[in-house]
N, C-alpha and C positions, 0 to 999 in steps of 0.2 A: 628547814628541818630542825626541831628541837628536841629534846633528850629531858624528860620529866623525872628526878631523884627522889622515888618515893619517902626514902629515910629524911632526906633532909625536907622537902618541901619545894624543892626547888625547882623550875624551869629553866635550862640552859639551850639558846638557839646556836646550832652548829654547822649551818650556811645561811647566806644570803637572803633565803627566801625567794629564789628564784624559782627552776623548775625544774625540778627534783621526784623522781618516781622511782619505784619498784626496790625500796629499801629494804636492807637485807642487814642482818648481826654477823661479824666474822663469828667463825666454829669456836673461838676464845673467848667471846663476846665484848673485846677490848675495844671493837672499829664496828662505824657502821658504812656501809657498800653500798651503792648508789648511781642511779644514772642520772646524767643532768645536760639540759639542751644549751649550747653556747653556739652563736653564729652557725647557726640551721645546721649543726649537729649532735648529735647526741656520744656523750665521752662518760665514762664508769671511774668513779672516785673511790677514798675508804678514807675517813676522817676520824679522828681517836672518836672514844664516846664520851671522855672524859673533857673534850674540847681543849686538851692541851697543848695543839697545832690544830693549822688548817688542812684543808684536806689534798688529797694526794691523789694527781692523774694515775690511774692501774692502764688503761685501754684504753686508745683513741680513739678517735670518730667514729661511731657504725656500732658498737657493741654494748647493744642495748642485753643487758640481765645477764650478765657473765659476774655471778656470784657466785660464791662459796657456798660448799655445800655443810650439813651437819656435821662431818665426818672430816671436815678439808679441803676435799677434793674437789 
């Protein structure tokens, strides 16, 4: 998954390149929210958008689309 900075020009990739679906902005727009399949499960991450860490288990195995909403919730 990558993160394009119109201002600057730039393309920053903020995983692996694995396999990564049903991407979602946190309600801050600081994190992006994420499902991704590792040994035949699917696990929900939120990784800066700034790429200034990696990213971060939210939900274990099974919770696919458990993202934030516009509002937080």
């Amino acid at each position: 998954m990558c993160v394009h900075d119109i201002d600057r020009g730039v393309t920053s990739r903020l995983t692996d390149g694995g396999r990564e679906w049903f991407t979602s902005w946190s309600p801050a727009g600081d994190k992006l929210i994420y499902d991704s399949i590792a040994r035949h499960a699917s696990f929900t991450y939120a990784t800066p958008a700034d790429g200034s860490r990696g990213p971060h288990l939210l939900l274990e195995p099974g919770s696919i689309r458990a993202h934030a909403s516009a509002d937080g919730s």
